[in-house]
C-alpha positions as a Python dict, from the first residue, in 0.01 Angstrom:
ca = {
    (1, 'X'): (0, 0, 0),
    (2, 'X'): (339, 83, -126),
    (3, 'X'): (296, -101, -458),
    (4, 'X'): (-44, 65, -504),
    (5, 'X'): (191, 389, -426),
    (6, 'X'): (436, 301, -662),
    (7, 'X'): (168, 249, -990),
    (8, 'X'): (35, 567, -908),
    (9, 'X'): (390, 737, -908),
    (10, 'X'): (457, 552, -1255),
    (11, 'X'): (128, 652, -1388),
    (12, 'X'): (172, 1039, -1317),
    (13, 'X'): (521, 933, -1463),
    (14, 'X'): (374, 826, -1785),
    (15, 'X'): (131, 1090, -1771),
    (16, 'X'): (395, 1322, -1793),
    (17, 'X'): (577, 1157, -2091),
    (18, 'X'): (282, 1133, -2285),
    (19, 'X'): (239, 1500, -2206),
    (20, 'X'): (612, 1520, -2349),
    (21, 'X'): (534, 1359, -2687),
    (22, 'X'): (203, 1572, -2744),
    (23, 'X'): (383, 1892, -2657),
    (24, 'X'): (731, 1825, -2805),
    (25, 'X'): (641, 1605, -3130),
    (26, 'X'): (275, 1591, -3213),
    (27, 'X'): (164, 1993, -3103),
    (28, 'X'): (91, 2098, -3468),
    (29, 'X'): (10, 1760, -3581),
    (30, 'X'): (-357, 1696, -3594),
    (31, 'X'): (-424, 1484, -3281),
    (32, 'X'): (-179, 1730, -3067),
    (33, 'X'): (-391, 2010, -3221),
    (34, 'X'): (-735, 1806, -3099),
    (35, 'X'): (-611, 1745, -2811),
    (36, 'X'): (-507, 2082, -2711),
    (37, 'X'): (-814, 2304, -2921),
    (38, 'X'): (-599, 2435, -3160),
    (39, 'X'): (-624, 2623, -3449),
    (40, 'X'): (-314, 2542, -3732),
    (41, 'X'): (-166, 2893, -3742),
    (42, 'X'): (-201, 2935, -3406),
    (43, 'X'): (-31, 2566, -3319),
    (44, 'X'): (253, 2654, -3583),
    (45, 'X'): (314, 2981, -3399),
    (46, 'X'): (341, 2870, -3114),
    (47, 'X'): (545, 2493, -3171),
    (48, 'X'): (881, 2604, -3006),
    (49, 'X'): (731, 2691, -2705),
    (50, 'X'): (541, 2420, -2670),
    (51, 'X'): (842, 2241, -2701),
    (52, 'X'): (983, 2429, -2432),
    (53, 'X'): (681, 2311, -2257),
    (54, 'X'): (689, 1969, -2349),
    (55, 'X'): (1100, 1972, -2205),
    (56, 'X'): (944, 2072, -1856),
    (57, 'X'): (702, 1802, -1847),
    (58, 'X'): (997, 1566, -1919),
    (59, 'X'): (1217, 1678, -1569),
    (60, 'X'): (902, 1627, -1463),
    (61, 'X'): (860, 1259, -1541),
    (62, 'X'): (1240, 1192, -1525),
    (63, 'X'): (1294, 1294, -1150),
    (64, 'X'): (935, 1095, -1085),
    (65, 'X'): (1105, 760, -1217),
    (66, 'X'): (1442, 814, -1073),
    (67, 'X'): (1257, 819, -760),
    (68, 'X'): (1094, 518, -845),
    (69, 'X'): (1431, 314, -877),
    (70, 'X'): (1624, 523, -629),
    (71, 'X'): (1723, 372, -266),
    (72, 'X'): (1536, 557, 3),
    (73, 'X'): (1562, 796, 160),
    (74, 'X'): (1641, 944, -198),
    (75, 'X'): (1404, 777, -418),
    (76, 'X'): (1146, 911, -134),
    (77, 'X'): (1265, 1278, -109),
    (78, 'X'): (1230, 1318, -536),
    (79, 'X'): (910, 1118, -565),
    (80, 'X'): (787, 1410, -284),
    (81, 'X'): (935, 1687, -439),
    (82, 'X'): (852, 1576, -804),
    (83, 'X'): (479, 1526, -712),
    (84, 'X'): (469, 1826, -537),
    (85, 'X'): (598, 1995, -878),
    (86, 'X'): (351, 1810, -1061),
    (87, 'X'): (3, 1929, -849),
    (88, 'X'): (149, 2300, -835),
    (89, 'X'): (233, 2311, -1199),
    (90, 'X'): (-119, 2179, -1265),
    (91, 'X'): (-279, 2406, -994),
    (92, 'X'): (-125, 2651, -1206),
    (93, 'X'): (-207, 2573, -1558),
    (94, 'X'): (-590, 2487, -1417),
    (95, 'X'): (-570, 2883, -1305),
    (96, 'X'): (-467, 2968, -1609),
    (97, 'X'): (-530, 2744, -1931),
    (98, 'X'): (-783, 2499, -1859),
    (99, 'X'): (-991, 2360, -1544),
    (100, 'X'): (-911, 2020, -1736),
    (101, 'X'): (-545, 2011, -1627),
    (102, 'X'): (-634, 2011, -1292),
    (103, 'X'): (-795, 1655, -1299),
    (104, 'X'): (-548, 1549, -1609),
    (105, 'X'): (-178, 1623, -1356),
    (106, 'X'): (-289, 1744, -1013),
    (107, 'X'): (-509, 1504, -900),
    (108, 'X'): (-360, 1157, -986),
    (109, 'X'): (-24, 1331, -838),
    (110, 'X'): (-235, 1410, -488),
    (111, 'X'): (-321, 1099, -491),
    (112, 'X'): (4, 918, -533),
    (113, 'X'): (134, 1156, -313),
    (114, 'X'): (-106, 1059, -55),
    (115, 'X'): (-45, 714, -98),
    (116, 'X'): (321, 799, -106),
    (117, 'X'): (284, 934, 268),
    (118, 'X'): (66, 644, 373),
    (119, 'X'): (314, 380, 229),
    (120, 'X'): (611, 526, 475),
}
């Protein structure tokens, strides 16, 4: 169970670093603007805060993999509170972007959070 835990914590990882390199680099490049529905005036308007966007996203994957290599009962405590970050930060952008987000970040989070829990 805890390795199972532990791919699901580096996929919501990667996830999240992808997410990075979309938002950060690629946003008004045409496969960022696919991905995201985006029109090119609109995607160059709006590229530095996307950036900013894409920085969150990277705390976000950063304090998932230090608690991947972190001793417990650190590497524990930030893979909890980084997940947790993750499903309300897609809770949020589901509420308020796109219904897609939610099964994109939220749900494989829940899920490695749940198998987090059940590893212990």
């Amino acid at each position: 169970m805890n390795a199972l835990a532990l791919l699901f914590v580096a996929l919501v990882a990667a996830i999240h670093l992808y997410i990075v390199v979309l938002e950060a680099f690629l946003w008004t490049k045409p496969l960022g603007m696919k991905i995201f529905k985006t029109e090119p005036a609109f995607a160059a308007a709006s590229a530095t805060l996307a950036a900013n966007q894409g920085l969150y996203n990277g705390f976000l994957a950063a304090g998932l993999l230090y608690g991947l290599v972190a001793a417990d009962p650190i590497g524990l405590h930030f893979k909890l509170f980084f997940l947790g970050c993750v499903i309300v930060a897609g809770l949020v952008g589901a509420a308020t972007v796109s219904k897609r987000i939610l099964y994109v970040q939220s749900v494989p989070a829940a899920i490695a959070l749940a198998l987090v829990l059940a590893a212990r």
